[in-house]
Backbone bond lengths (Angstrom), bond angles and torsions (degrees), N, CA, C in turn:
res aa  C-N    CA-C-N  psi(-1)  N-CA   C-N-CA  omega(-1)  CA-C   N-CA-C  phi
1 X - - - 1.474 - - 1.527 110.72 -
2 X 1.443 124.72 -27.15 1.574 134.13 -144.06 1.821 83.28 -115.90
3 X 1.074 129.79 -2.13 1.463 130.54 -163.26 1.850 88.56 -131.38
4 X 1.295 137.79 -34.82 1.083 134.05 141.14 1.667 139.62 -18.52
5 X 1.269 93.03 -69.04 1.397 121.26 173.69 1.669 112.98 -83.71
6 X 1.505 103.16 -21.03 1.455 85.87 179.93 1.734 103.93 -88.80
7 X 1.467 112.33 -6.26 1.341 107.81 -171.85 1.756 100.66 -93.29
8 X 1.330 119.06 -29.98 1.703 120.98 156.07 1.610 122.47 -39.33
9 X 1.386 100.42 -47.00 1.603 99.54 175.43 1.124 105.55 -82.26
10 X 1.165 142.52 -28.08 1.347 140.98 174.90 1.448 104.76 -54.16
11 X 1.575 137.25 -78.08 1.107 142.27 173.71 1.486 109.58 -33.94
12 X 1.355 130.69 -47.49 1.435 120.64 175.51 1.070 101.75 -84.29
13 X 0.950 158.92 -22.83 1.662 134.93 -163.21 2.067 84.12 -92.67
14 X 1.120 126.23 -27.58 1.533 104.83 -174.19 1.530 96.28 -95.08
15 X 1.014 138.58 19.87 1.613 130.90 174.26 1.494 82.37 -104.46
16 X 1.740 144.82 -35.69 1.259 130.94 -164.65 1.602 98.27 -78.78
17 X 0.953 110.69 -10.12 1.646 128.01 -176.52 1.396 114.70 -69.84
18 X 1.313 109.24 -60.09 1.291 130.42 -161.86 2.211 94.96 -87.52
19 X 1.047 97.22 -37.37 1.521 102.30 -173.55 1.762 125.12 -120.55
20 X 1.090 114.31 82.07 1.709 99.04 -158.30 1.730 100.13 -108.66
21 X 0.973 119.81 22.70 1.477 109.76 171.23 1.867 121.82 -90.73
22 X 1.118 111.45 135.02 1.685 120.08 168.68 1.545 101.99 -30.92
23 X 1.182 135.89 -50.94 1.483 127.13 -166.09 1.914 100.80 -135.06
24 X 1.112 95.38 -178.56 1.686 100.91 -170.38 1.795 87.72 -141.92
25 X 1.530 113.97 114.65 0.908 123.18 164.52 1.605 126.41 -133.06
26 X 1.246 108.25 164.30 1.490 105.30 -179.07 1.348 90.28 -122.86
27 X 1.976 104.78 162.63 1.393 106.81 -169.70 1.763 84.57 -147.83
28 X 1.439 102.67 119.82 2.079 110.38 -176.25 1.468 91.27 -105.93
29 X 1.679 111.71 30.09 1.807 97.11 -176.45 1.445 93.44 -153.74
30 X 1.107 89.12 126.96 2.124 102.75 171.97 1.602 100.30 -54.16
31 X 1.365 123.00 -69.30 1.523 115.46 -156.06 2.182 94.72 -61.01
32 X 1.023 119.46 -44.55 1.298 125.60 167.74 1.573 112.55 -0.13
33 X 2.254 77.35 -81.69 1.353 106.89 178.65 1.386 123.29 -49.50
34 X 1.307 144.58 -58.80 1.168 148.11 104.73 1.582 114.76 40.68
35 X 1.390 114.04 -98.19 1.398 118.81 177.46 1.868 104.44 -51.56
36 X 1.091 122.38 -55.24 1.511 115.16 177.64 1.617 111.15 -33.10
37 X 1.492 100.86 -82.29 1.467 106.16 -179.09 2.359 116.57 -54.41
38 X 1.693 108.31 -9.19 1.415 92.03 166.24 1.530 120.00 -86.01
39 X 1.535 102.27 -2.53 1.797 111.18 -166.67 1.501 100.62 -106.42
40 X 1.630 112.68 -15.16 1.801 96.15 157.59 1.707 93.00 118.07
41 X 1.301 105.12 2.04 1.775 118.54 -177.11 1.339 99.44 -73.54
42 X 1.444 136.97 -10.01 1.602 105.85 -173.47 1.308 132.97 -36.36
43 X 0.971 96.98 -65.78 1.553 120.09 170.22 1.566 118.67 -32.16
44 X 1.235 117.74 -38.39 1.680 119.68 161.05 1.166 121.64 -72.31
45 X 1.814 131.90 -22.04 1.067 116.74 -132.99 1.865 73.49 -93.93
46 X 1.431 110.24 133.93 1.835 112.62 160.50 1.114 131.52 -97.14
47 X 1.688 109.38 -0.61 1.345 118.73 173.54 1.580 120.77 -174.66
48 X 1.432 109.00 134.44 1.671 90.11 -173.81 1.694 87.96 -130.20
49 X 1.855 102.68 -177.67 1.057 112.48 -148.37 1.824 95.13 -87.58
50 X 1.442 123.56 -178.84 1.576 109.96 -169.51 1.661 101.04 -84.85
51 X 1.151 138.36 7.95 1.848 132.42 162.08 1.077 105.87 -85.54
52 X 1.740 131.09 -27.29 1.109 108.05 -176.95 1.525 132.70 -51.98
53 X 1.690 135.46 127.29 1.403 123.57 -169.97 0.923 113.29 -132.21
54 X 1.658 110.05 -16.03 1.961 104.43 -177.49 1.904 86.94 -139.92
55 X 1.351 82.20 163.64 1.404 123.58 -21.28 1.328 148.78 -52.54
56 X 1.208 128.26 -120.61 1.308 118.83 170.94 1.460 114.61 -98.46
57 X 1.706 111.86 -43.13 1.309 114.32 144.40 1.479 136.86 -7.59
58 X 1.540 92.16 -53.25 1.967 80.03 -172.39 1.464 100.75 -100.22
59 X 1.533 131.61 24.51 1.599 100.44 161.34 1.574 104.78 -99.89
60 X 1.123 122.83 28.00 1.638 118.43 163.72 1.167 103.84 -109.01
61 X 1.707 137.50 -0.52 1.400 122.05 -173.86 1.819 115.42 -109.39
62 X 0.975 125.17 127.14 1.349 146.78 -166.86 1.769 91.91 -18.37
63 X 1.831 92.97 132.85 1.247 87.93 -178.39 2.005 102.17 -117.99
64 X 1.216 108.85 152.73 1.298 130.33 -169.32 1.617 134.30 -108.52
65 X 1.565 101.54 27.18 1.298 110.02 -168.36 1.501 108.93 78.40
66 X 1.455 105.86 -168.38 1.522 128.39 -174.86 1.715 107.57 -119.51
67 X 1.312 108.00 146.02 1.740 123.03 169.33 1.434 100.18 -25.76
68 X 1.687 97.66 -61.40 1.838 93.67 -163.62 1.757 108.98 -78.24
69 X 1.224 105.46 -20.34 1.320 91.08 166.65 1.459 115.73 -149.64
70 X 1.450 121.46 95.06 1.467 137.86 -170.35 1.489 123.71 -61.63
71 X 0.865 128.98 158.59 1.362 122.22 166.38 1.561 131.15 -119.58
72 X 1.938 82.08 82.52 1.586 92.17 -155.36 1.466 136.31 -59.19
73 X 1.711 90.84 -18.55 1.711 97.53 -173.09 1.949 95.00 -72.66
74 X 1.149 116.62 -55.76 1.270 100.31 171.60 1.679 128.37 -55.59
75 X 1.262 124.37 -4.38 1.394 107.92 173.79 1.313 101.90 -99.27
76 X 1.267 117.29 -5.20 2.053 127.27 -166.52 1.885 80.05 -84.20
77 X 1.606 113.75 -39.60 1.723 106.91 -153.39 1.742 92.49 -76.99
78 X 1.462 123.37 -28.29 1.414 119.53 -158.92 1.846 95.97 -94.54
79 X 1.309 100.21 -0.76 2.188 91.47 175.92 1.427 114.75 32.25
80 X 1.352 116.01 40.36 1.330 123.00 171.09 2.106 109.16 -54.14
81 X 1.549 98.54 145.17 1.122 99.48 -175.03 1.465 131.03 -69.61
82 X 1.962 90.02 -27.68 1.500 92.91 161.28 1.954 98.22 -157.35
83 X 1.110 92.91 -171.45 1.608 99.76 -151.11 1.854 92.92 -128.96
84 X 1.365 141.91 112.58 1.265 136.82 171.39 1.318 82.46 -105.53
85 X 2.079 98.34 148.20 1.264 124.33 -169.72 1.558 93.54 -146.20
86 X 1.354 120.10 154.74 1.805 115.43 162.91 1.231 110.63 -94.62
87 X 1.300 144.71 -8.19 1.510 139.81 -152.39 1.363 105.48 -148.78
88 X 1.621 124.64 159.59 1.603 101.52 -173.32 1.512 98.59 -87.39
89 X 1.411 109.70 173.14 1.556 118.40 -164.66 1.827 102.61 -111.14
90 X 1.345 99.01 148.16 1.607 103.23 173.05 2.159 114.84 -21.52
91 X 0.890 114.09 150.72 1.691 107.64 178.87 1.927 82.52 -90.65
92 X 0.778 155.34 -35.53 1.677 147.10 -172.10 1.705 87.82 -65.10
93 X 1.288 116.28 -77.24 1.297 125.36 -175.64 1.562 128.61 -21.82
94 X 1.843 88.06 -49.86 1.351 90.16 168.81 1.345 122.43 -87.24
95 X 0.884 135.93 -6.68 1.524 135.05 -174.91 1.487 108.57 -105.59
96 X 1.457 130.84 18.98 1.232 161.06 170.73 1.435 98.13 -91.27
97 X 1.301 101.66 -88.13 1.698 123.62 171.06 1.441 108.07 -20.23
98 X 1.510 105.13 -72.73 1.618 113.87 -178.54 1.386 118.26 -30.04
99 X 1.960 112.54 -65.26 0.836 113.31 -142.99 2.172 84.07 -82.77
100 X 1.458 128.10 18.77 0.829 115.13 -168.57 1.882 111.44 -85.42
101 X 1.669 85.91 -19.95 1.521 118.81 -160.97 1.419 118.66 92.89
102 X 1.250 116.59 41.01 1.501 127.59 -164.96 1.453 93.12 -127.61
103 X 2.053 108.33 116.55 1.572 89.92 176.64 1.801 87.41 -104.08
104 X 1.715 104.33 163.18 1.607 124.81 -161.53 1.491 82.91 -92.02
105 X 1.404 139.65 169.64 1.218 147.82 120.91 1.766 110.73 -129.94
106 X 1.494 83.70 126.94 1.788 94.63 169.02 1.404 119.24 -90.73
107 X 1.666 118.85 122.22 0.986 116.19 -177.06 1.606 99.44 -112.76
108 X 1.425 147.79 103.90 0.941 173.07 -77.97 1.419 152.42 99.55
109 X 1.926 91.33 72.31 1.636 114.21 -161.67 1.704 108.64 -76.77
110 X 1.293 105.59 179.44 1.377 84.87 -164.81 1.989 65.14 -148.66
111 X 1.239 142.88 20.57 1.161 129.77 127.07 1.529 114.85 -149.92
112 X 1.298 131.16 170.16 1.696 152.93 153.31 1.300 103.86 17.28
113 X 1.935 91.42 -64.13 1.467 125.75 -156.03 1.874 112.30 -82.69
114 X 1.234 93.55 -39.01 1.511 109.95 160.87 1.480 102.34 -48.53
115 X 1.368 115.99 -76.55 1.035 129.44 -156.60 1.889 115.98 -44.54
116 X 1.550 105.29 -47.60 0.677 100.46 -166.46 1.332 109.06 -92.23
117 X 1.935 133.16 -3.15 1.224 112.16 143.26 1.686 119.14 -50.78
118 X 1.535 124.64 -48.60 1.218 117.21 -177.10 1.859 120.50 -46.74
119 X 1.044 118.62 -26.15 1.578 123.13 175.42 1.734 107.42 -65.51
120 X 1.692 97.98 -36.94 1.638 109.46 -154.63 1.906 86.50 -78.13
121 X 1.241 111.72 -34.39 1.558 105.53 -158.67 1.631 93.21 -82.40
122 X 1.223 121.48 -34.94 1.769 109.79 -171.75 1.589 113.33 -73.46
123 X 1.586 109.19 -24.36 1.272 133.44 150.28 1.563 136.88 -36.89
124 X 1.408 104.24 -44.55 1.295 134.13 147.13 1.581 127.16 -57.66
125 X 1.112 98.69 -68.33 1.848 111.12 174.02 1.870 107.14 -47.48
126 X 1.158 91.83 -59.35 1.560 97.42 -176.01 1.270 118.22 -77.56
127 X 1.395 132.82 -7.82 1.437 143.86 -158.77 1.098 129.17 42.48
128 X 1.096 110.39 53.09 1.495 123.02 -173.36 2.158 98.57 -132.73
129 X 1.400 97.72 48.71 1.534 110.55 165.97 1.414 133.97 -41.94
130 X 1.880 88.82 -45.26 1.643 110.10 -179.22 1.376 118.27 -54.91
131 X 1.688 99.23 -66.26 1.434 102.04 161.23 1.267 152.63 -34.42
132 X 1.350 96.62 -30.72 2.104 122.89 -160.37 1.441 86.62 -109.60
133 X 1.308 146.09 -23.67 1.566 148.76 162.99 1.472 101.28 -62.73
134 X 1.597 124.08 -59.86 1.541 125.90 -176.19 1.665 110.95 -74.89
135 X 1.314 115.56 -4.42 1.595 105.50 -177.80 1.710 81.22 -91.48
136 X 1.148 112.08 -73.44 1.614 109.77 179.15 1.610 139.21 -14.94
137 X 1.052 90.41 -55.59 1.652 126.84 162.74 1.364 108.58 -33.46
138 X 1.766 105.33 -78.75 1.558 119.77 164.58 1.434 117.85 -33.80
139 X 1.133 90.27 -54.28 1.822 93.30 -159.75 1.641 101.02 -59.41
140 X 1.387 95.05 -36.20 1.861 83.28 -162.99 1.601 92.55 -87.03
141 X 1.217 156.04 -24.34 1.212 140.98 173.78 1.485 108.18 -62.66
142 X 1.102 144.04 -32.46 1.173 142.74 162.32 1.011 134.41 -69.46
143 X 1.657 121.25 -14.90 1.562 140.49 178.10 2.224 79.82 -84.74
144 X 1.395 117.74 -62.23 1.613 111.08 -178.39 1.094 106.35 -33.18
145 X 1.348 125.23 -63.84 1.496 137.80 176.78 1.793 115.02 -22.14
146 X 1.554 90.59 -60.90 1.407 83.43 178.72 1.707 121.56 -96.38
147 X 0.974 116.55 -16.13 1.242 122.37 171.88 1.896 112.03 -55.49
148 X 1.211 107.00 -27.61 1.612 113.76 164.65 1.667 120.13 -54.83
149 X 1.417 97.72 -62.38 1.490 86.26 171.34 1.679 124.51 -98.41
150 X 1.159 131.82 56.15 1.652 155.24 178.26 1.486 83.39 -81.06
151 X 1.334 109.98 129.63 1.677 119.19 150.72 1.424 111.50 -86.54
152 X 1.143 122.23 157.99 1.136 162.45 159.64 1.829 93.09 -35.70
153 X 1.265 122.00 -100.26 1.286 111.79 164.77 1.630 132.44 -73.38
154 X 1.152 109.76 126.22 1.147 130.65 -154.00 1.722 113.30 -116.74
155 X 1.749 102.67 111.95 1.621 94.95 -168.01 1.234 101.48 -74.44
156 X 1.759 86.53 166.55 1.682 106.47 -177.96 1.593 110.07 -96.28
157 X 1.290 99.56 127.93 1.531 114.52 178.80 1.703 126.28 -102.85
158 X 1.013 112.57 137.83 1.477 119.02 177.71 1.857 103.78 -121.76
159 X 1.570 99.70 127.67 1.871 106.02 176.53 1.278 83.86 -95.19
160 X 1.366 118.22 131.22 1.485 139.57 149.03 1.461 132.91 -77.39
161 X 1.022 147.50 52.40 1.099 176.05 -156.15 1.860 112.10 -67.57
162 X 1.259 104.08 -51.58 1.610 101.46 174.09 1.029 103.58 -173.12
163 X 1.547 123.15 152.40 1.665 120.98 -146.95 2.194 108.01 -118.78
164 X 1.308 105.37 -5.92 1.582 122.17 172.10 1.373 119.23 -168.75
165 X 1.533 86.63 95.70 1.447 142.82 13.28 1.322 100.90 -85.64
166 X 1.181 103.68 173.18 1.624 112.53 158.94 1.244 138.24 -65.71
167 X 1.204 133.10 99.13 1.446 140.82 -145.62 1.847 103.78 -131.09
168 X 1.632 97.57 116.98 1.508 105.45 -167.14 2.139 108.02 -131.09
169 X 0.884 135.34 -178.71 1.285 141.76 -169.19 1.589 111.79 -111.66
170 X 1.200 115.38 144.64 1.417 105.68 169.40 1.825 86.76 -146.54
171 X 1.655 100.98 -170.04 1.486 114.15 147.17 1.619 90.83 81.86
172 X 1.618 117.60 -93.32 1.554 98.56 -163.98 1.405 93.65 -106.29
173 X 1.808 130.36 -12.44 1.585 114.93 156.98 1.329 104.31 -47.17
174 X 1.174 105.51 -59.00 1.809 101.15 176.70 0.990 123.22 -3.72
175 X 1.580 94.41 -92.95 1.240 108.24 -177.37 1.484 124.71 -46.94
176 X 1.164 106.53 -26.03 1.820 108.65 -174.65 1.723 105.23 -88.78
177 X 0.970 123.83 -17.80 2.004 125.96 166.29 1.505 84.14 -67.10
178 X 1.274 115.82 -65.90 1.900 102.64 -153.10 1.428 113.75 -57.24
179 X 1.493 124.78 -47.56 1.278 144.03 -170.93 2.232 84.40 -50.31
180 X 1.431 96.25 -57.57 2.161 98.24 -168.53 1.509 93.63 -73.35
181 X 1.270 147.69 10.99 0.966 161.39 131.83 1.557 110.18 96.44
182 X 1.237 103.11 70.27 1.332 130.42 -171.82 1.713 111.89 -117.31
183 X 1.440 111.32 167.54 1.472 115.29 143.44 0.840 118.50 -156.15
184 X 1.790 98.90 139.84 1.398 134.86 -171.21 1.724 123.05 -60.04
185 X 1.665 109.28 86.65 1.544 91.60 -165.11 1.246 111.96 -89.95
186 X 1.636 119.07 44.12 1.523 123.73 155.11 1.626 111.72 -113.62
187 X 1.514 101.20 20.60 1.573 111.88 -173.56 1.819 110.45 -42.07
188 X 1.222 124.53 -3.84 1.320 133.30 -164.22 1.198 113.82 -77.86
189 X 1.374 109.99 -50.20 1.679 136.16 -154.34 1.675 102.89 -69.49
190 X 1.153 97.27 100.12 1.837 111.17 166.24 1.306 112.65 -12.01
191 X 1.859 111.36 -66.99 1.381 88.70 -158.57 1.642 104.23 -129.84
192 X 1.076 117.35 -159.77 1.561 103.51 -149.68 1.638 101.57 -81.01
193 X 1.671 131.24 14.33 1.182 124.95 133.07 1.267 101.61 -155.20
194 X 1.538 106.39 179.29 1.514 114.27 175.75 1.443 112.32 164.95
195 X 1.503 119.29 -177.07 1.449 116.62 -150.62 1.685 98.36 -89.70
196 X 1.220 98.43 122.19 2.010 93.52 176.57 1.455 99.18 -118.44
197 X 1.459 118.83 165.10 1.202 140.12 -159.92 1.171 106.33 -76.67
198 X 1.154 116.67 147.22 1.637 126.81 -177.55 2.135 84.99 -88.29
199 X 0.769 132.96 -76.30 1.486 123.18 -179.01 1.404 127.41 -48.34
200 X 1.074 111.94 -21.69 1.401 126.95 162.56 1.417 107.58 -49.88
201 X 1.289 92.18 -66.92 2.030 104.99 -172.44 1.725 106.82 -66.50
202 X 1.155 112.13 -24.24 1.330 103.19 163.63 1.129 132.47 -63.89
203 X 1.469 99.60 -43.31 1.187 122.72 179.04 2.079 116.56 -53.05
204 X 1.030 87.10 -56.05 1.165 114.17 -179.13 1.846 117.25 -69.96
205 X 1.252 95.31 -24.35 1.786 100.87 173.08 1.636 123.28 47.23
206 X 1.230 113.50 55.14 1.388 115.98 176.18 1.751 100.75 -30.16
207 X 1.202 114.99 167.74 1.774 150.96 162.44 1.496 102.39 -104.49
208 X 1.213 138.74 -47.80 1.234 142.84 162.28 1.317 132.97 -153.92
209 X 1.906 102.14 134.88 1.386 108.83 -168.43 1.418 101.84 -92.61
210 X 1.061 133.27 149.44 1.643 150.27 165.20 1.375 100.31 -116.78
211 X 1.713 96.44 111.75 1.725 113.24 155.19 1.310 114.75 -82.89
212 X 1.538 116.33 133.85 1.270 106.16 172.86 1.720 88.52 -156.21
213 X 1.557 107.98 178.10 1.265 128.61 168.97 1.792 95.66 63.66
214 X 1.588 124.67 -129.41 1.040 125.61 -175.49 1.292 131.64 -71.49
215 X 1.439 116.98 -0.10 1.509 129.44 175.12 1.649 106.33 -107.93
216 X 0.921 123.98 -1.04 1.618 117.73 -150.47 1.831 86.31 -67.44
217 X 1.209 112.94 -57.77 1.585 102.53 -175.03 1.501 114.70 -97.29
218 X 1.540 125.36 65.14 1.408 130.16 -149.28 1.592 93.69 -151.85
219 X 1.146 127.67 107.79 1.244 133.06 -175.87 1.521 104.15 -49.02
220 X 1.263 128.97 167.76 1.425 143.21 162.42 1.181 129.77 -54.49
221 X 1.388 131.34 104.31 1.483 110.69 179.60 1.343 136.56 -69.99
222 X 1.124 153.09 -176.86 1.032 142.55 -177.00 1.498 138.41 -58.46
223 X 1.367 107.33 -33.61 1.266 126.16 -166.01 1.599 91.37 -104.36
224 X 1.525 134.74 -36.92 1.226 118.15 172.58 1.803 105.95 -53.96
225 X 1.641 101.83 -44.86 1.299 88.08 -169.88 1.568 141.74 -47.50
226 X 1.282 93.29 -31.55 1.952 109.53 167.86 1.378 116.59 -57.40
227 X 1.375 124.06 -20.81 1.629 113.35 -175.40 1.734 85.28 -64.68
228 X 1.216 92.70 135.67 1.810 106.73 171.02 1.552 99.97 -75.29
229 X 1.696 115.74 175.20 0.951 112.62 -173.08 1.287 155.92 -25.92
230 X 1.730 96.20 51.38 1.552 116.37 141.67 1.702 125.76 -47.56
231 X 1.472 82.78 111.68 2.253 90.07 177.55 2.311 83.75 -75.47
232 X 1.438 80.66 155.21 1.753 82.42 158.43 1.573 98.76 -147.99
233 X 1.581 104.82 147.54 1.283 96.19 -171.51 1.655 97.90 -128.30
234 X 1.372 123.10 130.81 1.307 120.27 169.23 1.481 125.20 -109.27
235 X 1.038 120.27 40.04 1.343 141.35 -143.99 1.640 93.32 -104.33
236 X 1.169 142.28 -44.45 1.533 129.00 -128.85 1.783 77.60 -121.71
237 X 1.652 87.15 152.27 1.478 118.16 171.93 1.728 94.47 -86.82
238 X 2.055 68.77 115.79 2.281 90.60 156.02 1.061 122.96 -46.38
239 X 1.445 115.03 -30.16 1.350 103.93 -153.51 1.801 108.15 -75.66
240 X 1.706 109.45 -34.76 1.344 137.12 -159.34 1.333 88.57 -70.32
241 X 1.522 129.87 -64.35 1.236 136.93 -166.68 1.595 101.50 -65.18
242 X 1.568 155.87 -29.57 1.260 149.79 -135.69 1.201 95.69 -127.41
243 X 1.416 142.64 -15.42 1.397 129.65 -153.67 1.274 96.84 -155.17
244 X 1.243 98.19 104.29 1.821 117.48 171.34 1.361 139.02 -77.10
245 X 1.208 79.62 79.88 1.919 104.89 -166.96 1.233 90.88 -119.41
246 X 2.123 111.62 -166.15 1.041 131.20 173.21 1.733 132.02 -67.48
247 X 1.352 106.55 2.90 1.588 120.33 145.91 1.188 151.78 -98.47
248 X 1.580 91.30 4.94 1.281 104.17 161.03 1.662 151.88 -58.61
249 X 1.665 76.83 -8.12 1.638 101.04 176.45 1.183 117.15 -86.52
250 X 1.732 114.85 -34.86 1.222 128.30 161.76 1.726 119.23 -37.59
251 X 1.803 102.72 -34.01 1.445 79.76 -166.77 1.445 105.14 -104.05
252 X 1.286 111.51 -27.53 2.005 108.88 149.84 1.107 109.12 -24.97
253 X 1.490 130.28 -62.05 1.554 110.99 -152.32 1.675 90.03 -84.48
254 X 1.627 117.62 -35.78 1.994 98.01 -175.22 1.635 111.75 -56.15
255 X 1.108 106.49 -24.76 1.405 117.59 165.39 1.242 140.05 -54.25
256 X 1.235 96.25 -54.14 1.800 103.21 166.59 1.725 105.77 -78.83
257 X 1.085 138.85 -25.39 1.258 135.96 146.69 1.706 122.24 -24.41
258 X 1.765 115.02 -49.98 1.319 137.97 -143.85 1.699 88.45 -98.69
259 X 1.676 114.57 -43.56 1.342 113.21 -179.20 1.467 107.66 -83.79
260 X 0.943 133.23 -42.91 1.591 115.38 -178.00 1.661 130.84 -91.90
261 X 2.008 103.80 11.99 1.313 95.41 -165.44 1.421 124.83 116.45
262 X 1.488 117.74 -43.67 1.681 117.40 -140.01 1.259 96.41 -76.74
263 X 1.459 91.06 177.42 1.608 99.93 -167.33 1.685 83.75 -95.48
């Protein structure tokens, strides 16, 4: 009986070993991942998706496939308490999940302001308010910050994203050029990217192109090259600019840096 019980505590005290976080979650989304580990969640997260990279933290923690293609028997084996995703998920998928006891949350703002309810609500769920109040906090005192010095005229920006076809940002890039006090002259594009016109953008004559994501180290194509004095800047991390988390402020302010000059 005494060799029983001592082998019971044994098994729990090394599962507290192996697992010491308040909740057990999986994260199939970098910016996800991201907000977890800025609200103090490391420690819960049991698995993230294979982009996740920062922090540095989560590329040693069990990885779980990708959004588009998960690796469900392992997130079914880890019974995570809940599951963050960026995009909505199959309706079969989810009602799989459900009945697994796995609730989904989509974290996928489509602005600043979005965004930073989404920190406040996972903040909430997890109780970690304090935190998700002081990331918030930041962000918007630093959006004041720059919103002070915004000129009056405001160049026009194009995110370059991929060059065949032409693949550019809208929606929450959007929102993040205007906030660094820019405008977005792919303001058109439905959804938060998609294929825009090579004549369009001519048409339209950006002030500055931003390479990022699959062009960032991709020479110029031809037809970009004719916009006349287009600045292009390849300077800024994809990751900051693409994934709407708690660095997103980071790339507003490198941004408003890139449009007005500053050092």
């Amino acid at each position: 009986m005494i060799g029983k019980i001592f082998l019971a505590s044994l098994i729990l005290l090394s599962s507290r070993i192996c697992y010491a976080g308040e909740y057990k979650i999986v994260s199939l989304a970098p910016n996800a991942t991201e907000i977890l580990f800025a609200l103090g969640l490391g420690d819960s997260v049991a698995a993230v998706d294979a982009y996740s990279n920062y922090p540095e933290e989560a590329l040693g923690i069990d990885k779980a496939g990708t959004f588009v293609n998960p690796d469900i028997e392992k997130i079914i084996l880890i019974k995570p308490d809940h599951l963050l995703v960026s995009a909505e998920m199959d309706s079969g998928m989810m009602e799989f999940l459900k009945r697994a006891g796995i609730g989904v949350i989509k974290v996928s703002p489509e602005s600043v302001d979005a965004l930073c309810d989404d920190i406040l609500m996972i903040g909430g769920i997890f109780h970690k308010e304090e935190n998700a109040g002081r990331i918030v906090s930041d962000i918007k005192e630093r959006i004041l910050r720059i919103a002070r010095g915004i000129k009056t005229e405001k160049p026009k920006v194009f995110v370059r994203l991929f060059d065949d076809p032409l693949i550019t940002g809208s929606r929450f890039i959007g929102d993040v050029i205007r906030l660094a006090g820019g405008e977005n002259v792919a303001w058109d594009i439905k959804n938060d990217s998609g294929v825009f016109s090579y004549e369009v953008l001519i048409e339209r004559a950006p002030d500055i192109i931003i390479s990022a994501g699959f062009s960032g180290d991709v020479e110029l194509s031809d037809p970009v090259r004719t916009i006349k004095n287009a600045r292009v800047y390849k300077g800024i991390d994809p990751d900051i600019l693409l994934r709407p988390g708690p660095r997103t402020i980071d790339a507003i302010e490198e941004l408003n840096r890139v449009f007005y000059d500053k050092d």
